[in-house]
N, C-alpha and C positions, 0 to 999 in steps of 0.2 A: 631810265627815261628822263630827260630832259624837258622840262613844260614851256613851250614857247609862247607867252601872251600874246594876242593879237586879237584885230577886229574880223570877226567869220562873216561872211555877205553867203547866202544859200540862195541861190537863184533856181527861181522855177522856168518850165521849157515856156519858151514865145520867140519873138524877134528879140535882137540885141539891144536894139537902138530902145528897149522899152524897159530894159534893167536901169535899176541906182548904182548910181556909182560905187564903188569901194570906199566906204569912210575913214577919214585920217581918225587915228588914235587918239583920245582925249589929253589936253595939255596935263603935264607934272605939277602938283603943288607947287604953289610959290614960296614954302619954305618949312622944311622940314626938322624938327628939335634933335638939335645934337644928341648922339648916346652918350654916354660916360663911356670914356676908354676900358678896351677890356683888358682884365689882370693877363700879365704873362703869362705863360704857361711854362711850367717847367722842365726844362730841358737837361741833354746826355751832347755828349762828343763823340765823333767817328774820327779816329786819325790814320794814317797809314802812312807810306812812301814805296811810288811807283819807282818801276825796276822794268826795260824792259827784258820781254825771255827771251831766253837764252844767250844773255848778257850781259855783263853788269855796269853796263850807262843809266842813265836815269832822265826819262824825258821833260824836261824842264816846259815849261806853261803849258802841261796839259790840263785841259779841262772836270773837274770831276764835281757832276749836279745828282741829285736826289727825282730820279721819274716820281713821278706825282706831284711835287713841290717845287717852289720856286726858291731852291737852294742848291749852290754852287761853290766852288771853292779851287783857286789856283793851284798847281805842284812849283815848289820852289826849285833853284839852282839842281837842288840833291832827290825831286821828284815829292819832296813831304808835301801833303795836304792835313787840314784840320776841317771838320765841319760841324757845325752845333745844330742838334736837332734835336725833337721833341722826342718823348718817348716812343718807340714803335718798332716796324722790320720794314726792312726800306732795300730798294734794289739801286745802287749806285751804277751812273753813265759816263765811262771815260771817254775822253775826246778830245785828239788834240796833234800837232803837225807831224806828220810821219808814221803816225800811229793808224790800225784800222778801225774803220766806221762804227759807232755803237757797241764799243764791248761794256760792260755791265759787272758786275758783284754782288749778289743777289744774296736775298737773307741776313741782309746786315740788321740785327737788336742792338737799338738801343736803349740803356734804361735812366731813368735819372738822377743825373749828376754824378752818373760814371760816363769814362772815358773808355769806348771799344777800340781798341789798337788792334787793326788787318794785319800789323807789322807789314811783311815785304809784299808787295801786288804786279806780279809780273803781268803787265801788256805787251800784245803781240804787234810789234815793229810792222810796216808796210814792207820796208826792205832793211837788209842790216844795215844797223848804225853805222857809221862812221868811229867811234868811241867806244865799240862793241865792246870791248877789253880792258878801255881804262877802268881803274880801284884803286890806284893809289893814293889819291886824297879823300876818297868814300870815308864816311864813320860806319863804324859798326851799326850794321841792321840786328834786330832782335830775331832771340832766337825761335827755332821753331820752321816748321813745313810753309812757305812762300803761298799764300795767296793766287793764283791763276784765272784770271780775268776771262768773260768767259765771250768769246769773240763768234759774231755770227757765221754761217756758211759761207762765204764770199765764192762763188762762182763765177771764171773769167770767160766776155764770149770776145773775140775777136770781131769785129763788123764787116762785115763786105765791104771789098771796094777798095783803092788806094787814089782814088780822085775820084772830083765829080762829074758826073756826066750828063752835060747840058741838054743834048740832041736825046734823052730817054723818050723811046715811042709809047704814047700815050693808048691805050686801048679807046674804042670807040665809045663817043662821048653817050653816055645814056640819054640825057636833054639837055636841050638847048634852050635859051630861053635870050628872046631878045629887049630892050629896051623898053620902056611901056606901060601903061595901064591897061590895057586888054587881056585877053583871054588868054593863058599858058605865059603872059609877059612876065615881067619883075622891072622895079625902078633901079636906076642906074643913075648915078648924077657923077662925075667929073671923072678923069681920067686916071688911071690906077699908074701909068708910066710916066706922071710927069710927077715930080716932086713940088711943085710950089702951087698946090690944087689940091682940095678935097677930092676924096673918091669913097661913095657911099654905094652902099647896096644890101643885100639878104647880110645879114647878119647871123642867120642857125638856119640850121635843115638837120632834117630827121627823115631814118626810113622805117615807114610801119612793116606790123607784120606779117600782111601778105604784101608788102615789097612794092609798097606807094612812099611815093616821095611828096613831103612835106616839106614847104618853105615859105621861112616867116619874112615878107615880102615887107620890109620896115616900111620904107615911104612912100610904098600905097596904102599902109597902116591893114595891111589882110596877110591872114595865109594862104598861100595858092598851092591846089592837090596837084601831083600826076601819078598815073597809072603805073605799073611795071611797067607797062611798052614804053613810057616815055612822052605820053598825050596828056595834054592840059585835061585835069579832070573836077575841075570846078575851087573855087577859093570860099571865103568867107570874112566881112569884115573884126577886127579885135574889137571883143564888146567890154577888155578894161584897159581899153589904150586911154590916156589922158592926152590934156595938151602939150603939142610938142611929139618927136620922132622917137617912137619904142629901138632906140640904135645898140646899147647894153642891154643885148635879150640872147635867150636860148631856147629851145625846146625841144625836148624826147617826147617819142610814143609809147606805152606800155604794148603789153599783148593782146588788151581790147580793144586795138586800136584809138581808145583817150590821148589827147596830147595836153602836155605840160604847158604851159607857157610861164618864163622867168623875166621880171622886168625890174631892172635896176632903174637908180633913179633917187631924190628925196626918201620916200617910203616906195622898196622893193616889194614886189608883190606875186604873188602866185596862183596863177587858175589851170582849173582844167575844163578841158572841152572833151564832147564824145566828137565820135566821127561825122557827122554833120554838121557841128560846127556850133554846136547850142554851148555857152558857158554852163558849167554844170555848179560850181564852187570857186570861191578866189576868198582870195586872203591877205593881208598886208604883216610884212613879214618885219622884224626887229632890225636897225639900223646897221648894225654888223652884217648881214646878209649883203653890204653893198662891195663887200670882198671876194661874193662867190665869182669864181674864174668859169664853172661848168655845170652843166645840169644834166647829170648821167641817172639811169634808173636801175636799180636794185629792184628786180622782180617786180613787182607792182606800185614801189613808192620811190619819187622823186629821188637823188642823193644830190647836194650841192658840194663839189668841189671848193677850197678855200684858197686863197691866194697862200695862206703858212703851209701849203698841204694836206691839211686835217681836212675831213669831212663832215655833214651834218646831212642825217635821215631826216627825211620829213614827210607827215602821213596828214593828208589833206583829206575833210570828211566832214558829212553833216555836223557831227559832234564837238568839232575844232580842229584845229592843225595845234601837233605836237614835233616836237623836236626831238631824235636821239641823239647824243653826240656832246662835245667835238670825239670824231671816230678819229686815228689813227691815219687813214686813206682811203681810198677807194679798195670797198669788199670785193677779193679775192678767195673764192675758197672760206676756209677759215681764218684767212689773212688780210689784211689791208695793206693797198699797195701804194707808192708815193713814188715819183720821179724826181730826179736833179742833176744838174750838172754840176762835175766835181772837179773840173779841167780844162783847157784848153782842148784836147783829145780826148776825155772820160766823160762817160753821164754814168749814174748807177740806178739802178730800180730797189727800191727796200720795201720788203716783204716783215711786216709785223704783226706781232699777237695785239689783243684786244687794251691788252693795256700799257702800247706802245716799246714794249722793248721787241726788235730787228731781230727776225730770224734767219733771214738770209738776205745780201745783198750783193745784185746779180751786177758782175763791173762790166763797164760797155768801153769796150779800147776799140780805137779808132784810130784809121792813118789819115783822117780826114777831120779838119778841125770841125769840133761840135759848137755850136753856137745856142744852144737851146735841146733840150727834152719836155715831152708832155704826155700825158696819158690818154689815149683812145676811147678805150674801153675793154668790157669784157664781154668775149663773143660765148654765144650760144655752149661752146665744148670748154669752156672754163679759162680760155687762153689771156693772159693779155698781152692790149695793142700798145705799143708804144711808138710814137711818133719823132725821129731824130732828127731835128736842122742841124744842116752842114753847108758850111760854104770854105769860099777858097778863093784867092785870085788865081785870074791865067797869067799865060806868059804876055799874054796882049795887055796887061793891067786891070781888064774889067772879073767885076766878082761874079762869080758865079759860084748856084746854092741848089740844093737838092733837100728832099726829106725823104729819110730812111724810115719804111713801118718795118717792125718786130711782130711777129707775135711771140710771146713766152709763156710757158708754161709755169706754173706754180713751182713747179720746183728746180725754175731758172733755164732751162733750157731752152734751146732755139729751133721754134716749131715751123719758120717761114720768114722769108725779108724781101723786100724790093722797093728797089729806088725811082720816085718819083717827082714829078719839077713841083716846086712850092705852089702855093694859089694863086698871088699875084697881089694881091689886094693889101694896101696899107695900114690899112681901120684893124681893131681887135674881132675875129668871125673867127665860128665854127668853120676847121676846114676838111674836118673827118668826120665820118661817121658808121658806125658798125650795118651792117644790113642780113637780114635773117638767113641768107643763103652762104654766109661765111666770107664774103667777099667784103670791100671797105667803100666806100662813096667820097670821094673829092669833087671839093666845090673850087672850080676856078673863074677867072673875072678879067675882064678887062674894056675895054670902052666901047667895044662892041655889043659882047654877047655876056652872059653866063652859062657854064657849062659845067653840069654834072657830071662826072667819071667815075666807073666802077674799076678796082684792083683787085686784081686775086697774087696772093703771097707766092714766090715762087719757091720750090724748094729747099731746102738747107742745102750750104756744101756738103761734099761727096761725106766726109768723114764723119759727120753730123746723121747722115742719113743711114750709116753702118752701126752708129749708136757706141761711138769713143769718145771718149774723153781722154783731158792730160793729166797726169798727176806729177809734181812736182816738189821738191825740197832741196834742204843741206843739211847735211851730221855735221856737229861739232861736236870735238871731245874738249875738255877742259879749254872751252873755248877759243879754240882754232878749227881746222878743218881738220875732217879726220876720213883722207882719201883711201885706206885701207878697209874703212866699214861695211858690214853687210847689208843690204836692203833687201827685204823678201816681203812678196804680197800677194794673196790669195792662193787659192785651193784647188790645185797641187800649188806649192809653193813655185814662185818665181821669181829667179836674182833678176837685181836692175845693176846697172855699174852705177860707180861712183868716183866723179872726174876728182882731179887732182884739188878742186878748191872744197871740195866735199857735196860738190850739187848733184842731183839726180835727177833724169825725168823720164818717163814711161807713159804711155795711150794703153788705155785700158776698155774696155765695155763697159758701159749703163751701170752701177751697183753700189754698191757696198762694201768695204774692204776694211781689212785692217793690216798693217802696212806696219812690218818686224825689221827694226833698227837695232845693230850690233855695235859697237866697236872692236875694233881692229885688237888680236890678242897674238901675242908672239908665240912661236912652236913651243909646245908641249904644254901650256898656260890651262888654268881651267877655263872652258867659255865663258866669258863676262855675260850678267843679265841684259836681256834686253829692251828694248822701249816698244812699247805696242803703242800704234795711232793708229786710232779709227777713221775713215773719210768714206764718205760717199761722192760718186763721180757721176756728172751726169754728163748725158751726149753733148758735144759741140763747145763742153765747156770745160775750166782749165780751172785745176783744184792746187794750189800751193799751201803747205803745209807750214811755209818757211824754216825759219830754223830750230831743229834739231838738237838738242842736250843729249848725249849720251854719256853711262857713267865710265870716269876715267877708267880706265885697268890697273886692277893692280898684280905689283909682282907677288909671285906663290914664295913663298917662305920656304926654305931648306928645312929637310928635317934633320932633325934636333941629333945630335951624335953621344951615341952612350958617352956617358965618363965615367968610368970602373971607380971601385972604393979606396 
């Protein structure tokens, strides 16, 4: 647990207008007596030199840092890195152009004022090298079994869709809400289609859990209710709005129906209200909070989104508000999840353990360029949402842009998609949100009106819904392709072919497999050992194993011919 200071305000039930304000934080000493510097501490080395597998190039400026610490170190021309660290066991993060996301080397001791040499540390290439072969100016690597980096699950989804589609029919809007300070209204100020004008309005909505919609109504300074049906069901005005336009805000509901309220700003701040609208607790939050991107809730306490990714729990209470964190992402299962875009056409979702190293990272390939990924949330059945902008020009020159939702299951697969028109609105706003019936809420905007819309996800494609996936590779023997190899995978065994450059590919069911790699042996030879790889396949997604080392063959010896005396 992480202890956040702060000043706690505990308000008791009445009107709003008859609370104190939230008090700002007591000023810093004006001057605090230097420490004496502290002694070094004494340190060990970790050196190695990266190789990738299954060939012997060497990725020149890949990156290789220490998780926990803020120590990193470049691979030269030949892939050698050196890094100086304290005494300890430390899990090392390779990363670097060509190479995949987050691989790791875990267990590395160090002691002091020795030197641990990994010797060779094969990382696993995106695609084969180009140099896959070259060794003729290599120095001799040290001897001994090579080092094996150890690379997350990477699961491939393909995206729906090969263009964007403008004309998408919107299902019927839940509310409408027009212009206004009146009853079911919201404030609106300038025009969301013209570029050289502000355009202001709700900034977050939230759906409780009997399925009322909450919206935080910035410049009428209240939040205004409605019903499931969609009817204005009363508002309330913000009892710690300060001077000036609450515009960088967000808020969720828990399950008791309490709503959050987030307000950036000088000092960011945090209250809760019950469902009538009484402030119950607020708090002024440490100047770093003014990074939070999102205000999602984890079961009953707040979680803030961080612009770097990372998340921060926070537990608001008579007793104080405490901080856990920085968390990894957004809780997932027993995982925290992060989005990013990784390409012109790729975003990927990365799934990690608690102390940041990537367990799986689910790649999103698109024929439609990505311009942005974000995270949703997590619904009711464990899933998560993930929100894809895409846009495109036409052939007429104007752009046009869609957002694709996801939902994903924890262990990468694709549970649901559908393409929807973006909100509309210029400003930074909530434009999704989760709602208890498994469905998504989109807030759209434009000079007219505001308008709520519910989406429900429409099935996976066909082959998603029969529960296939692709498995994919290449054998190489002594480093070339080796088009004569056996591939067999699961129980009864089953041959795949293997094309002339030594690739493979097969759709399999939902599972677990482990997947028998031969090389090619000439008639009457004994059968060469083979390579067992393990993979798990999931629906709708595309497992590459890349390449493949198999050991050479060797020729059988003649026997030996008597020689008399």
């Amino acid at each position: 647990m992480l202890p956040i200071a702060l000043l706690l305000l505990a308000h008791q039930a009445g009107p709003p207008a008859a609370r104190a304000p939230v008090p700002a934080p007591a000023p810093a000493p004006a001057a605090v007596r230097a420490s004496p510097p502290r002694p070094q501490r004494p340190q060990g080395m970790v050196s190695g030199q990266l190789r990738h597998k299954g060939c012997q190039s060497a990725p020149a400026a890949a990156q290789v840092s220490v998780i926990g610490l803020e120590a990193s170190a470049a691979s030269d021309a030949a892939g050698r890195f050196t890094l100086q660290l304290p005494p300890g066991t430390y899990s090392l993060l390779i990363e670097g152009p060509g190479l995949v996301s987050d691989q790791r080397v875990d267990d590395v001791a160090v002691s002091v004022g020795q030197t641990r040499d990994l010797g060779t540390v094969e990382v696993w290439p995106e695609e084969r090298p180009a140099n896959c072969g070259a060794s003729a100016a290599e120095p001799p690597r040290p001897a001994g079994e090579p080092v094996v980096a150890v690379a997350p699950d990477t699961p491939s989804l393909d995206l729906p869709g090969d263009r964007v589609s403008p004309s998408a029919t919107p299902e019927q809007p839940w509310v409408r809400a027009s212009p206004g300070t009146g009853a079911g209204q919201l404030g609106l100020q300038g025009n969301p289609a013209r570029a050289d004008e502000d355009a202001l309005g709700p900034p977050s909505f939230a759906v409780g859990p009997a399925g009322s919609l909450w919206v935080l109504d910035a410049l009428n300074r209240r939040v205004v209710r409605f019903d499931p049906r969609g009817h204005a069901a009363g508002a309330f005005p913000l009892a710690m709005a300060r001077e000036g336009l609450v515009l960088e805000a967000d808020i969720t509901v828990n399950e008791e129906g309490h709503l959050f309220l987030y307000a950036s700003g000088e000092l960011p701040t945090l209250g809760e209200y019950d469902a009538a609208g009484r402030l119950l607790v607020a708090g002024v939050l440490p100047a770093t909070f003014r990074g939070a991107t999102q205000l999602q809730l984890g079961r009953t306490r707040p979680i803030f989104l961080m612009q770097n990714g990372q998340a921060v729990r926070v537990e608001l209470s008579w007793g104080g508000l405490k901080g856990e964190g920085p968390l990894p992402g957004l809780p997932l299962a027993e995982l925290y999840a992060r989005a990013e875009r990784t390409g012109r056409f790729r975003a990927a979702v990365k799934l990690a353990t608690a102390d940041g190293r990537v367990r799986r990272s689910v790649q999103l390939q698109s024929r439609v360029p990505v311009t942005g990924v974000r995270l949703v949330g997590v619904d009711r059945r464990g899933d998560l949402w993930v929100a894809v902008d895409r846009a495109e020009r036409a052939e007429s020159g104007a752009s046009q842009a869609e957002v694709l939702l996801l939902a994903l299951t924890p262990q990468g697969q694709l549970a649901g998609a559908r393409a929807v028109p973006p909100g509309g609105r210029r400003y930074q706003f909530r434009e999704f949100a989760l709602a208890p019936d498994g469905s998504v809420v989109q807030m759209q905007s434009d000079a007219a009106e505001v308008r709520f819309v519910r989406w429900t996800l429409l099935p996976p494609p066909r082959e998603v819904m029969a529960g296939e996936g692709v498995l994919r590779g290449r054998v190489l023997e002594g480093g070339k392709p080796a088009p004569g190899a056996a591939v067999t995978v699961g129980r009864p065994r089953r041959q795949i072919p293997v094309a002339l450059d030594g690739s493979f590919e097969v759709r399999l069911p939902a599972g677990t497999y482990t997947v028998t790699l031969r090389p090619p042996a000439p008639p009457g030879a004994p059968e060469p050992l083979p390579v067992d790889v393990r993979v798990a396949v999931a629906a709708g997604a595309t497992v590459d194993i890349g390449n493949v080392q198999v050991a050479p063959r060797v020729p059988a010896r003649p026997d030996p011919v008597p020689v008399g005396p």
